[in-house]
FILO-817308 format. One record per residue: x, y, z negated of N, C-alpha, C, O in turn. Coordinates in steps of 0.001 Angstrom, whole numbers, plus 524288, in hexadecimal, padded with zeros to 5 digits. Example, Ala and Ser with C-alpha at 12.3 -4.5 7.8 and 13.67 -1.06 7.14 Angstrom:
<pts>
833867E9C67E1888300C7EE6C7E188833907F31C7E1888379C7F3097DEEF;832327F7367E458835667FBDC7E41C832648001E7E14283461804727E099;
</pts>
This chain:
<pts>
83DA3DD604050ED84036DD21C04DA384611DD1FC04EB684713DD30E0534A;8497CDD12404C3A84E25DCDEC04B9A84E2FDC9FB04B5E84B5ADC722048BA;8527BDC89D04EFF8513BDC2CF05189856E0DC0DE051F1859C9DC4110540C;85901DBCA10508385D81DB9EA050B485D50DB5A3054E185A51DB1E305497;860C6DB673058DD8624ADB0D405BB88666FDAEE305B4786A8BDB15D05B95;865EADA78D05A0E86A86DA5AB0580386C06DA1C305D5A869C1D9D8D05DDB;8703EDA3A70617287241D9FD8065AE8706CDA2E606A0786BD8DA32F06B79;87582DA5DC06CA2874E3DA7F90714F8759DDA3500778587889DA31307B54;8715BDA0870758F871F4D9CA707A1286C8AD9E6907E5386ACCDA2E307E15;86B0CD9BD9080BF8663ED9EC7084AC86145D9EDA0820D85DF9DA239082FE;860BDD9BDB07F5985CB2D9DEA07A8185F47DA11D0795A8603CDA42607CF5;8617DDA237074CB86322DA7390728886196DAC120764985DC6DAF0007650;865FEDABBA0795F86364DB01607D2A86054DB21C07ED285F66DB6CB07F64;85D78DAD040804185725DB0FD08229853B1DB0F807E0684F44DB2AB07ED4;8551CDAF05078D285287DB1300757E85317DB6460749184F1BDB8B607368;85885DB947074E0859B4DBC290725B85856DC1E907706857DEDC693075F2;857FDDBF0907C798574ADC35A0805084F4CDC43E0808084CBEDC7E208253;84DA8DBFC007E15846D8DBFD407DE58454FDC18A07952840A1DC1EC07848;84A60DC33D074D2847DBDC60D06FE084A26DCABA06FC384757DCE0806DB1;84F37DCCA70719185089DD0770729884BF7DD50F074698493BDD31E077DB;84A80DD9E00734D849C2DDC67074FB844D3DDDA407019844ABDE23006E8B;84249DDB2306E8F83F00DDB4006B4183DD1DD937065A983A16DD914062A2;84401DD760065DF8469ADD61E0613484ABCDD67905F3B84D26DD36506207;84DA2DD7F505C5E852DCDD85A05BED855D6DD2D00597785544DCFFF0559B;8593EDD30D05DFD85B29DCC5505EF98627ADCD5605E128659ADD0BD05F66;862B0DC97E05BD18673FDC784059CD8685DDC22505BFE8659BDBE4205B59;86E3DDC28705F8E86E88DBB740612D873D0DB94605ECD87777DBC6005E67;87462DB4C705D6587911DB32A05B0987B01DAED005EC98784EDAAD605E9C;87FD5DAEB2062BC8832CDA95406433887BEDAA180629D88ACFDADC006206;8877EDA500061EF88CB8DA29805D0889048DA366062E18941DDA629061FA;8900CDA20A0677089429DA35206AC58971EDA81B06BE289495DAC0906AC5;89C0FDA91406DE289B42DAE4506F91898BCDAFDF075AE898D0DB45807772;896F9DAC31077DD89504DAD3F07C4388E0DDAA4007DD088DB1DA5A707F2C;8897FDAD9D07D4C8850ADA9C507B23883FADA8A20821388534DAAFF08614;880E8DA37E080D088020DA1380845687DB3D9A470859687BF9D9864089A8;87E7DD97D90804E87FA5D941207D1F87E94D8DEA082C6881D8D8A93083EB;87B15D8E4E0843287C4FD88CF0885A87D04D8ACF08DD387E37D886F091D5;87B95D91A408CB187C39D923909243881F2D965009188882D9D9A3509434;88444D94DD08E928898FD982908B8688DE4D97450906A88D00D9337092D7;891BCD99D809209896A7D9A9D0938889A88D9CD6091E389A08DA0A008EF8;8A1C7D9A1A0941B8A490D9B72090CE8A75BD9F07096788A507D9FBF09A9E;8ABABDA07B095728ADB9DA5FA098FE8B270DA55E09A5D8B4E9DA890097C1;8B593DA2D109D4D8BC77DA1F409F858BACDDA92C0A3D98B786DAA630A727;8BDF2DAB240A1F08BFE7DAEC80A5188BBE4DB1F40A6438B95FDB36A0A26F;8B9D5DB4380AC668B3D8DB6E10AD578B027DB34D0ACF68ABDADB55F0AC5F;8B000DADB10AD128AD2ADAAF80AE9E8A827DA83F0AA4A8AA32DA7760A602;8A53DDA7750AA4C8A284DA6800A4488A030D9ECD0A71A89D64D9E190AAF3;8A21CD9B430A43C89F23D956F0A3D889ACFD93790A24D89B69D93C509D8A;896E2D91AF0A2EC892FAD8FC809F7F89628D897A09D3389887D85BC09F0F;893E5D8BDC09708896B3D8601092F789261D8255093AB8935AD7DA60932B;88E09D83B9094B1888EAD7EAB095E288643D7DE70993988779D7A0109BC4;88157D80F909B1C87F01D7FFC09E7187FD6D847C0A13787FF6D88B709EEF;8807DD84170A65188121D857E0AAEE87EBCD85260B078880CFD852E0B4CF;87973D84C90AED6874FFD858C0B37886F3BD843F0B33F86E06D80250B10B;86C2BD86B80B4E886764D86240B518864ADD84110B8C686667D833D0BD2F;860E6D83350B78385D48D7DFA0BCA1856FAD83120BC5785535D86910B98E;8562ED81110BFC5851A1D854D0C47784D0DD84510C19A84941D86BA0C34E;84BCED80210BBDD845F9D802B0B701846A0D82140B4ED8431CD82730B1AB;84D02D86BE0B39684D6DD89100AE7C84B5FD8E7E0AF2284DCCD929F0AEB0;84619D8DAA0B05984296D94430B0F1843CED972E0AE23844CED9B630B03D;8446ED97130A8D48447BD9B4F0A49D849CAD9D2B0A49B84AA1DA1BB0A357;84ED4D99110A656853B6D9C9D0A637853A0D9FAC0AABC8557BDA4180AA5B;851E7D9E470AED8851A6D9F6E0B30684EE8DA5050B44684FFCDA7620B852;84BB6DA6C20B0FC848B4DA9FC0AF7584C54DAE630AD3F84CAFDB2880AFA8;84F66DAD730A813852FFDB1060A5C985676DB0270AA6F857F8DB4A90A9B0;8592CDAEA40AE8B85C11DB1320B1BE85A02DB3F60B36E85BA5DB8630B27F;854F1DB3930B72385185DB85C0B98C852E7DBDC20B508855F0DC14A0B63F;850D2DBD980B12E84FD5DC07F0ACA585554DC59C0A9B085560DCA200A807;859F7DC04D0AAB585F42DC31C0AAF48623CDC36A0AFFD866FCDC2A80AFFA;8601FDC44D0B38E860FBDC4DC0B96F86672DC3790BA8B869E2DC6340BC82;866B0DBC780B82686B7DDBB510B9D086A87DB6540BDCF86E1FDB3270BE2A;8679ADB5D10BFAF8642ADB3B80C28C8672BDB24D0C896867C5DADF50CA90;8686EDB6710CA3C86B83DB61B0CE7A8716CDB6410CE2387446DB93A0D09D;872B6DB30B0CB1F874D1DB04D0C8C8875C9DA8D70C91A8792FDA5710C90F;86FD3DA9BA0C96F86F70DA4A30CAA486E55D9F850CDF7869E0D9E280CF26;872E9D9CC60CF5F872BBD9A010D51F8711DD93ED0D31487149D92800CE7D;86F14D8FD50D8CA86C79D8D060D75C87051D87AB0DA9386FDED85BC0DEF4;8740AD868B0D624876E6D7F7D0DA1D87496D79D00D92F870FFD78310D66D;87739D78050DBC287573D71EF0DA1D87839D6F1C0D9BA87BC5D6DC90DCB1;87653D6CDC0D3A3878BAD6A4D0CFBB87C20D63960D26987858D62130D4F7;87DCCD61DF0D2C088065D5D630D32C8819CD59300CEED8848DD59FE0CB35;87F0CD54A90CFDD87E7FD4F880C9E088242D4CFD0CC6488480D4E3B0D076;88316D479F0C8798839AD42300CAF588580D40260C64B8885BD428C0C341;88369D3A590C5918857DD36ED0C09B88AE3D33680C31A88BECD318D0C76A;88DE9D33A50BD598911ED2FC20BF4E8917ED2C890BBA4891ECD2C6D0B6DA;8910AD27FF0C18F88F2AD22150BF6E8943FD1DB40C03A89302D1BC50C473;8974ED1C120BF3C8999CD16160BED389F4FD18D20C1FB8A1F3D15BF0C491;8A0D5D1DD60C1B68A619D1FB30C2FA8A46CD23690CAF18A732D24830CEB6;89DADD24090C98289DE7D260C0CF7389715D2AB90CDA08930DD29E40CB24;89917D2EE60D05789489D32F80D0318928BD33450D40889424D346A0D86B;88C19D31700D164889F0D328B0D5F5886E7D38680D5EC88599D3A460D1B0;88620D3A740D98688309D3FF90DA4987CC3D3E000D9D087A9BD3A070DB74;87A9FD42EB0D69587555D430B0D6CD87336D47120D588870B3D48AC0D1C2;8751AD49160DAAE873FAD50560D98B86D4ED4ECD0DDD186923D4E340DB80;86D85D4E920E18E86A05D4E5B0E4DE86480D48A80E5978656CD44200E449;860ADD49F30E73985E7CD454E0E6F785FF6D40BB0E8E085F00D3CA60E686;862E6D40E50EE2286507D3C070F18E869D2D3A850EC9E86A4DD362A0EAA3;86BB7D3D490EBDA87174D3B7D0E5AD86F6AD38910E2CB87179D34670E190;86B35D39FE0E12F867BDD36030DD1F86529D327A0DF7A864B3D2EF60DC3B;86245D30B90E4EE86292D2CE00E74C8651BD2AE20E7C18635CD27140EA1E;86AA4D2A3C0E6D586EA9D27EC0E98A8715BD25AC0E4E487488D221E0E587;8700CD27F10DF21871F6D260B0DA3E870C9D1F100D9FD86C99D1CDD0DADA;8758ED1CCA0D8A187443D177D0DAAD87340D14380D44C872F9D0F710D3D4;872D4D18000CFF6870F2D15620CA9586C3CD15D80CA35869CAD16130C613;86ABCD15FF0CDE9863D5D18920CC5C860EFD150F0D0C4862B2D15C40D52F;85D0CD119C0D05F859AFD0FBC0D3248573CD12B70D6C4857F4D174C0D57E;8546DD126D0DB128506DD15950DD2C84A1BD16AD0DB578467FD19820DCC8;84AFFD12DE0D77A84641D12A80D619845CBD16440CEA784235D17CB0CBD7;84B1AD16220CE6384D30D1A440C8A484D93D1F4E0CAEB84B36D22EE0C8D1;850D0D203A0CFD284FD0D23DB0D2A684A2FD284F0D5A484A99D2D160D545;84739D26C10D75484251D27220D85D84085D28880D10283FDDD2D260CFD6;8400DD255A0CDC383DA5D26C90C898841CDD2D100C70F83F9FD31570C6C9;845F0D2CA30C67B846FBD30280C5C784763D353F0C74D84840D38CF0C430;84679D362B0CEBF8457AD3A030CF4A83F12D3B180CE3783D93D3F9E0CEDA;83B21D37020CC90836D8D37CE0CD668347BD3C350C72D830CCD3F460C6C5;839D6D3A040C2338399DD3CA60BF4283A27D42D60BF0483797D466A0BD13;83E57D426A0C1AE841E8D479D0C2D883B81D4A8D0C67A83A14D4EE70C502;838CAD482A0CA44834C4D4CA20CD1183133D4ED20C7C483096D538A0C716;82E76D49FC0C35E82D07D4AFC0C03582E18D4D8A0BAA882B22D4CD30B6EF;831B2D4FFA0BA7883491D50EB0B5D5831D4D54F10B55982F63D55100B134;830F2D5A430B98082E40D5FA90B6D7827D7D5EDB0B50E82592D62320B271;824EED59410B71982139D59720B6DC81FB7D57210AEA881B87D57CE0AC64;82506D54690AC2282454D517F0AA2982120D56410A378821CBD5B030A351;81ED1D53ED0A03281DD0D566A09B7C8242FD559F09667824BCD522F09315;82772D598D0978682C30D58330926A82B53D569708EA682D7DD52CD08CA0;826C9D5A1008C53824AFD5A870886182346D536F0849E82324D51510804D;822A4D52AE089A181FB3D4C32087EE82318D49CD0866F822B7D45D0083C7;82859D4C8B0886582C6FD470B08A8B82FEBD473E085D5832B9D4357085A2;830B3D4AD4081A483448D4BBC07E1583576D4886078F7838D1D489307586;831CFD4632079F7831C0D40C6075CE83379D3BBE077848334FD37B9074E3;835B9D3C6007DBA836ABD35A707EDC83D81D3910080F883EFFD3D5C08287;83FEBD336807F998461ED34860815984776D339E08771846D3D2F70089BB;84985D3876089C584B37D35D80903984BD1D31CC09061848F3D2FB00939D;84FF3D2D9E08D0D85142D294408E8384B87D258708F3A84B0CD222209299;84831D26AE08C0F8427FD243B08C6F83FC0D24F10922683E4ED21A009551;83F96D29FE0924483CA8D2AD5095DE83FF6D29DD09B3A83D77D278309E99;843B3D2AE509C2E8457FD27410A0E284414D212D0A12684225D1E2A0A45C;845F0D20FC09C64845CAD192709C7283EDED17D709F8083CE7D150F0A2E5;83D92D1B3109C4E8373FD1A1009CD28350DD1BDC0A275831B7D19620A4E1;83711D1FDC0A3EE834EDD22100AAD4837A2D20520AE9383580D20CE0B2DC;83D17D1DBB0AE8E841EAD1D670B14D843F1D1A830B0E784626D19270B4F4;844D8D17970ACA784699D116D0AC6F84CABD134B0AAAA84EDED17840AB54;84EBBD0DC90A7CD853A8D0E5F0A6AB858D2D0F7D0AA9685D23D10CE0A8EC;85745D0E8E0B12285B57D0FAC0B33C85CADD14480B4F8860C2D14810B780;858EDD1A490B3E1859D7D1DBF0B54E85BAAD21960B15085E3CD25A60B161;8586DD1D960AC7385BBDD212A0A664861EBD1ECD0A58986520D21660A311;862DED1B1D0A72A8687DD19580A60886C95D1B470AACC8714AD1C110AA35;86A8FD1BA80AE1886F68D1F6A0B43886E82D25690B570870F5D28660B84D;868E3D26630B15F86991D2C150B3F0868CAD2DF80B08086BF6D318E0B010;8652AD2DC30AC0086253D32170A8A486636D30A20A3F586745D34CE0A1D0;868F7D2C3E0A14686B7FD2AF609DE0870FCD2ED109C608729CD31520989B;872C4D2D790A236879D3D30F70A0DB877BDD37100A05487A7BD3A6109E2F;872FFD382B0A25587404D3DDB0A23E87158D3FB409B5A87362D42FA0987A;86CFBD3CDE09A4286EA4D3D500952C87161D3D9608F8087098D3F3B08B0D;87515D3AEB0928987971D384B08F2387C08D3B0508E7D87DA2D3BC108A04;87E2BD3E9509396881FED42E0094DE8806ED4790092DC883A4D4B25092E4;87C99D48380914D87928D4CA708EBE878FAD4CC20886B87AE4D4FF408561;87638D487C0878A8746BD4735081B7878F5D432607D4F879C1D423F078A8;87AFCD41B5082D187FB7D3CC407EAF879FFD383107BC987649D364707E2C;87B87D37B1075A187ADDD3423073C18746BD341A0712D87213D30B306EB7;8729CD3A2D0732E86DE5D3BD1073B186A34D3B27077B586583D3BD9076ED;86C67D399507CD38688BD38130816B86459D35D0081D9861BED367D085D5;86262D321607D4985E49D2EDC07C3985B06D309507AF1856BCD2EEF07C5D;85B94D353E0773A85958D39A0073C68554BD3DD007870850F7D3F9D0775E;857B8D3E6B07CB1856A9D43DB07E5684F9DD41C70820F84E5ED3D78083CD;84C99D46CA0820784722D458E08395847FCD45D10883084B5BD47F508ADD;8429FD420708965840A0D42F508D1D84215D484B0918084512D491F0952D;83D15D4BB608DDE83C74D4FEA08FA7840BAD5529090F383FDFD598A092BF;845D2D526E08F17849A9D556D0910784A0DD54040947D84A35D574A09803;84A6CD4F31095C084C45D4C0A09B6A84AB6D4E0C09FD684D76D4F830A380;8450CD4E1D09F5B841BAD4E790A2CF841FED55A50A359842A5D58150A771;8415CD57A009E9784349D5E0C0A0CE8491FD5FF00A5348498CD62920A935;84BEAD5DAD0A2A085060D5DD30A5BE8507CD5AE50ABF6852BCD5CBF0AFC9;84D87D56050ABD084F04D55560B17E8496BD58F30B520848FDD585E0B9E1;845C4D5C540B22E84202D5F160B546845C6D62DB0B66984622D643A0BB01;848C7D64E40B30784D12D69800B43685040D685A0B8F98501ED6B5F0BCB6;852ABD64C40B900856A9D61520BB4C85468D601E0C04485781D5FC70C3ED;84E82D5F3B0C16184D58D5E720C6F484BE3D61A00CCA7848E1D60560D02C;84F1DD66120CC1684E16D69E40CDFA85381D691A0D2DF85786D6BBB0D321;851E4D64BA0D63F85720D61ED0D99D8551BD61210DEE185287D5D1D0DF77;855B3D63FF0E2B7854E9D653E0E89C85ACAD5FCF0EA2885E52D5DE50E783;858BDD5F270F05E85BAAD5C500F2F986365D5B590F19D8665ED57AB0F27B;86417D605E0EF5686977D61500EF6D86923D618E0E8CA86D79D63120E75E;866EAD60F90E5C3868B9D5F460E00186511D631D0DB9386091D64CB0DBD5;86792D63670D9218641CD664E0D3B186629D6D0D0D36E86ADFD6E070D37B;8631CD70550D337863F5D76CA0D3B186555D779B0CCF8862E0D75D80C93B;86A60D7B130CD0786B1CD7D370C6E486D10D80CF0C8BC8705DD810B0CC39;86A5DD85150C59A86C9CD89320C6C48713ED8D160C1CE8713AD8D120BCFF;8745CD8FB50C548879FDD90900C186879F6D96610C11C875BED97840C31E;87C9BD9B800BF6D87CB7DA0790BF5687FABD9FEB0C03488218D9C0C0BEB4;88216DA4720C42588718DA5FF0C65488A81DA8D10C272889CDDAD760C167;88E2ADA5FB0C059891C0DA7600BB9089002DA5140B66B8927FDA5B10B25A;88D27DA3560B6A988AE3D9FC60B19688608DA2450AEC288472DA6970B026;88387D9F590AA8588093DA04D0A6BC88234DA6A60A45087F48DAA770A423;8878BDA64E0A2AB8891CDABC40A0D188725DAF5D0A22788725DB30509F07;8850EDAFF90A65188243DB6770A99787D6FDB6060A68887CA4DB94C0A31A;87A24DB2640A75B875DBDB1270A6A68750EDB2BA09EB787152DB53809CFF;879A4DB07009B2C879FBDB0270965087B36DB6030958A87903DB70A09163;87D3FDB9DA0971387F0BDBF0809601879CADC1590973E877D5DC444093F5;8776FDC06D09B608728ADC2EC09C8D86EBCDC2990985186C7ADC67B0969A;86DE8DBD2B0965A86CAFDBCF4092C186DDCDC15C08D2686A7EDC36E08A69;87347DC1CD08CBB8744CDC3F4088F287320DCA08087FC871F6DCCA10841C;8742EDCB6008E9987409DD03508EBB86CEDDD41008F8E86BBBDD8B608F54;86B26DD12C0901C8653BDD339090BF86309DD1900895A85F08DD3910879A;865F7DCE500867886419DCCE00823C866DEDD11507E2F86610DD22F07993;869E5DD2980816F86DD6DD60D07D8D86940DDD0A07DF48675ADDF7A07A45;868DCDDE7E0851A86610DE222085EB86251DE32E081AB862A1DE69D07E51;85D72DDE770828B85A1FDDF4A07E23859A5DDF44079FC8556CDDE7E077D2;85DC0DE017077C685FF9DE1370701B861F8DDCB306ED2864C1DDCE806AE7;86169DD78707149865DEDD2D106D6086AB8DD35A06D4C86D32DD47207146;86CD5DD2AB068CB87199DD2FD066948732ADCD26064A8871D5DCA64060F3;877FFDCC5F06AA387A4CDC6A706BDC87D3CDC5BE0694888128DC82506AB0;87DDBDC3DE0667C8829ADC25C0639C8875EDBD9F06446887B9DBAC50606A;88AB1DBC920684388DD3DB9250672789117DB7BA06446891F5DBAD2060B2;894EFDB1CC06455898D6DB1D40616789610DB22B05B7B8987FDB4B905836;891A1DAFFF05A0D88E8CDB1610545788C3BDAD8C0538D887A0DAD87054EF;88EB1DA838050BD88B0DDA46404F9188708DA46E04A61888AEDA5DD04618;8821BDA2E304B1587F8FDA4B9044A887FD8DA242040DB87DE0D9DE20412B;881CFDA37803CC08823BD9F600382987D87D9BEE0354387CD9D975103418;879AADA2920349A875A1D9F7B031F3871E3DA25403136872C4DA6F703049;86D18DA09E03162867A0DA281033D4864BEDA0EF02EBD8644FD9C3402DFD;86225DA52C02A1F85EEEDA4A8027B38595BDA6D602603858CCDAB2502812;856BFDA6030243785107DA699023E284FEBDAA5301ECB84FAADA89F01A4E;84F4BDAFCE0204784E38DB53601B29849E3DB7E101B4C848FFDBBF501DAF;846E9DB53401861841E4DB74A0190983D73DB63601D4D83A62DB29501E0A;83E31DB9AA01F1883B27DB9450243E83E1FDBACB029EF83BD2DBB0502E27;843D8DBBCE0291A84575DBA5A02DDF84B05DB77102CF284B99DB546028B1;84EE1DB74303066851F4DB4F802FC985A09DB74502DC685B89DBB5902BB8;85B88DB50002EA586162DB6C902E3A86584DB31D0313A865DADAE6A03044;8681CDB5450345486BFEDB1D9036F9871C7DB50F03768872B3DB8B803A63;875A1DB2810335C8790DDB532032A187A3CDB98D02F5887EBCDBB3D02F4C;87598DBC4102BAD875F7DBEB2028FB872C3DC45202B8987309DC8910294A;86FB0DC379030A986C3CDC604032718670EDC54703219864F2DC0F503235;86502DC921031B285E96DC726031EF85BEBDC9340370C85C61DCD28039C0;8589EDC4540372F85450DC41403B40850FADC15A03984850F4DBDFB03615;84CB0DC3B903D4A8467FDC1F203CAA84707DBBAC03EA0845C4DB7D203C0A;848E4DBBBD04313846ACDB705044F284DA1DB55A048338511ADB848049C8;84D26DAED30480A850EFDACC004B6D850C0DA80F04F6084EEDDA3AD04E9D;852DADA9D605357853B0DA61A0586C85815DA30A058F985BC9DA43705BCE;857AFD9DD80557585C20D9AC3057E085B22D97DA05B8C8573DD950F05BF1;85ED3D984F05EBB85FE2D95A5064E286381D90F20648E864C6D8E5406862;86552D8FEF05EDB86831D8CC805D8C866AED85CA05C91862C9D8525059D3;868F0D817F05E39866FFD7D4805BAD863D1D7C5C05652865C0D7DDC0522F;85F57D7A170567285B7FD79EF0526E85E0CD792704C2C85C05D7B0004839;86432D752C04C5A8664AD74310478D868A9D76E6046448693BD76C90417E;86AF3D7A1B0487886E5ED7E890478C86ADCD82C90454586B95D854604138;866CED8323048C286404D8992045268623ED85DE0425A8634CD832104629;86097D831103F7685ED9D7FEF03B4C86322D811F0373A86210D832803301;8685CD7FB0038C086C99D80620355E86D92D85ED0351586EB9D8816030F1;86D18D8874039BB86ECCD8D970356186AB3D90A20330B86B29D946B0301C;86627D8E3A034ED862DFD91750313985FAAD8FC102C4785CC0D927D0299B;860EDD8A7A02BB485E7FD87900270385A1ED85FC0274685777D848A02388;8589BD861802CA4852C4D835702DAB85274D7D4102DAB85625D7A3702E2F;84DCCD7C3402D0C84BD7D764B02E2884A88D741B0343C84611D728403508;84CD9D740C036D584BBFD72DB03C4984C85D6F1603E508509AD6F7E040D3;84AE1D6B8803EAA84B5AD66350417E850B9D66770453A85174D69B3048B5;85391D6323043FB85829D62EF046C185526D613004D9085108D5ED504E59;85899D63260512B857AFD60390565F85C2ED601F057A385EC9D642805776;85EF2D59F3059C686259D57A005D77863E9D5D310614A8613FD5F20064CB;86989D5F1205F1B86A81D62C00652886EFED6222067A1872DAD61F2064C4;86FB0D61C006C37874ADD5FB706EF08774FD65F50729087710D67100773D;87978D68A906E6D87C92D6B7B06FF78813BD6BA90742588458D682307322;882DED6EDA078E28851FD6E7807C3888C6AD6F3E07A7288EB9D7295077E0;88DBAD6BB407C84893B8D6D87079FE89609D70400771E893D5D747C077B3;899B0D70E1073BC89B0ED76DC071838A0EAD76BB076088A3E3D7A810763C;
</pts>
């Protein structure tokens, strides 16, 4: 088959490196450099990550494509450092005694909340995606641990959407998030950034016949027959990696809009 991918972001990619070889693959990023949340920009030799910039020790499957693109050793393991600031003074709460020592939090909000945090990998997500964090704190935790701890960090995330966001993110993220020995929380970083890791990508996707395309945003994705056209090319079949409204818009589909909170431009 011919196969179109629309967004050289880490979907894109490993779409395009898991169809490569037994398909002939075509990838399109509108950037000139693909990479899209795990993207970097370049002052001199040096390459930046523009978003995210580290991984935590549940992310098996990326963790896996490092093994896979043997950039692996590569990768070192620090610890992360928190602390909220409250009324013109930060307090630390990298470590468990830090968070004992947090003086907005009861002992008895305290105790509930790490009791959540032991239970978080055990919890069903699935269940939880219909009730809003703010609920389900209120409801397991009481209002004083959603208003000093779980509140600002939503806020700082979601803005005017925080009310909105599930459960079951919550609770995914702090199972992610609880991976915190005596001395704080383990994330692990690549030595020189994501960039090694994103070229590897490119370059084993390139090996097996995909043809990367940067610097190529797609205009418009339509439906001929029985396969498709994007840009005035045809293909059988297409992979957008793109927000649900967007390939909706460029391709004239009916798709239920979904709420997406895109990372900076």
């Amino acid at each position: 088959m011919k196969i179109c991918v629309v967004g050289g972001g880490l979907s894109g990619l490993v779409s395009a490196l898991e169809l490569a070889g037994t398909h002939q693959v075509d990838l399109f990023e509108r950037k000139p450099v693909p990479g899209g949340c795990l993207g970097s920009y370049r002052i001199g030799d040096y390459w930046i990550e523009e978003y995210y910039h580290h991984c935590f020790a549940g992310d098996a499957a990326l963790l896996d494509l490092f093994d896979a693109l043997q950039v692996a050793d590569r990768l070192v393991w620090l610890r992360g450092s928190t602390g909220y600031y409250v009324d013109g003074t930060i307090h630390p709460l990298t470590t468990p005694t830090e968070i004992l020592r947090y003086p907005h939090l009861t002992l008895m909000e305290k105790a509930r909340l790490g009791l959540l945090t032991l239970r978080s990998r055990r919890f069903d997500v699935q269940a939880l995606d219909g009730i809003t964090a703010k609920d389900f704190i209120l409801d397991n935790l009481g209002s004083g641990v959603y208003s000093s701890f779980f509140e600002p960090l939503l806020k700082s995330k979601f803005g005017d959407r925080a009310g909105e966001v599930s459960a079951a993110w919550l609770i995914s993220r702090i199972a992610i998030r609880s991976d915190r020995g005596a001395g704080g929380e383990r994330l692990g970083y690549l030595k020189g950034g994501f960039r090694h890791f994103v070229a590897r990508l490119e370059e084993e996707a390139t090996r097996r016949g995909a043809s990367i395309v940067p610097d190529t945003p797609v205009e418009e994705i339509r439906r001929e027959g029985d396969g498709w056209v994007v840009d005035g090319k045809s293909y059988d079949a297409v992979v957008s990696t793109l927000p649900p409204q967007v390939t909706a818009d460029l391709a004239g589909l009916d798709i239920a809009r979904i709420p997406y909170q895109a990372p900076p431009a």
